[in-house]
C-alpha positions as CSV (number, residue, x, y, z in Angstrom):
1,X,73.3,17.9,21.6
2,X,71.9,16.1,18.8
3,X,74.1,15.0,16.2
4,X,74.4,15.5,12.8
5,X,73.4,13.2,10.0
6,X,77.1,12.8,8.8
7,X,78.2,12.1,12.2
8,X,75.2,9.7,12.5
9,X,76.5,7.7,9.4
10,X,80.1,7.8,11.0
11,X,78.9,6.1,13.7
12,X,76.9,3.7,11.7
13,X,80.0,2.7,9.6
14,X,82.5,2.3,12.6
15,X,79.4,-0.1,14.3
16,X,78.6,-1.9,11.0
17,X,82.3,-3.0,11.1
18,X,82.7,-3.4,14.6
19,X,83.8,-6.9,15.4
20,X,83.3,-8.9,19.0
21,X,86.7,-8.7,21.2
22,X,86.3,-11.2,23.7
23,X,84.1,-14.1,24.4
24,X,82.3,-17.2,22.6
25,X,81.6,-14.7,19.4
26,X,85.2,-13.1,19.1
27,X,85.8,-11.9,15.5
28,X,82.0,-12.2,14.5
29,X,80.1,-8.2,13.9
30,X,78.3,-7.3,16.2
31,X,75.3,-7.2,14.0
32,X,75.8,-10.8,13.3
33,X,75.3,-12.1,17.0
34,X,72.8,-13.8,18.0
35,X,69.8,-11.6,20.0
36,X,69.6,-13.6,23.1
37,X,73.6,-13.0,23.7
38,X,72.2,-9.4,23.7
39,X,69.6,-10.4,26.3
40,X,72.1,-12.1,28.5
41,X,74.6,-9.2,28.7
42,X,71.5,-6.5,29.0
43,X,70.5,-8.8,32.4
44,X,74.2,-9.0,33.4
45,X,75.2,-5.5,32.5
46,X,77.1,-4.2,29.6
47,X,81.1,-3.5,30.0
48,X,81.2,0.1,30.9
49,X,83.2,1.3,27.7
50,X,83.3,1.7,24.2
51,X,82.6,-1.7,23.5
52,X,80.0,-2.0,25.9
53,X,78.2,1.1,24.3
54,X,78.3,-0.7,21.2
55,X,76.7,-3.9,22.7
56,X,74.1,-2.2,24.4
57,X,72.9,-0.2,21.2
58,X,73.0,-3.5,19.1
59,X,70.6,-4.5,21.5
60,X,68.5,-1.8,20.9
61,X,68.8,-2.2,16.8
62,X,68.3,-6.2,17.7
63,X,65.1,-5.9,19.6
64,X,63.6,-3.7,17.2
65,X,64.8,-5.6,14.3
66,X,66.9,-3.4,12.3
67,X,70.2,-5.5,12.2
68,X,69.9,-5.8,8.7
69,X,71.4,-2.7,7.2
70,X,74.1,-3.5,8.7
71,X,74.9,-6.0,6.1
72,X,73.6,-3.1,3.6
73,X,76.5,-0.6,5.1
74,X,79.0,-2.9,4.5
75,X,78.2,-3.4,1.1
76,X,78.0,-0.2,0.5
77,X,81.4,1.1,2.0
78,X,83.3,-2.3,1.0
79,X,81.9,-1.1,-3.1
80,X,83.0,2.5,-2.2
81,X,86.1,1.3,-1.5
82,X,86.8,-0.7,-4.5
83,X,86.5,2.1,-6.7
């Protein structure tokens, strides 16, 4: 099932302000880690739950270079939310 475009931007939101749990970049978004941390868990294997779905599309977005609307999303919803 394909999902639609305001599920899509759900999903977007809720991984634009997803923050780091565990580890060396606890409390930093996801967005803002560093790609090779990507690489390293993508040769280890990514936690098999929510998180780790999270990590292992970041590195998707990361290797194609499309972390920046990220920031973008949070601007947006933080200036929605202001209002």
């Amino acid at each position: 099932m394909i999902p639609n475009t305001e599920e899509q931007q759900k999903h977007l939101i809720e991984l634009a302000f997803t923050k780091m749990p565990f580890g060396r970049y606890k409390d930093y978004y996801l967005s803002e880690i560093p790609e090779p941390y990507y690489v390293w868990f993508k040769q280890k294997g990514f936690p098999t739950n929510k998180i780790g779905n999270f990590l292992a599309e970041m590195y998707e977005i990361k290797v194609n270079g499309l972390e920046g609307m990220f920031k973008e999303i949070r601007k947006q919803v933080n200036n929605q939310r202001l209002r």
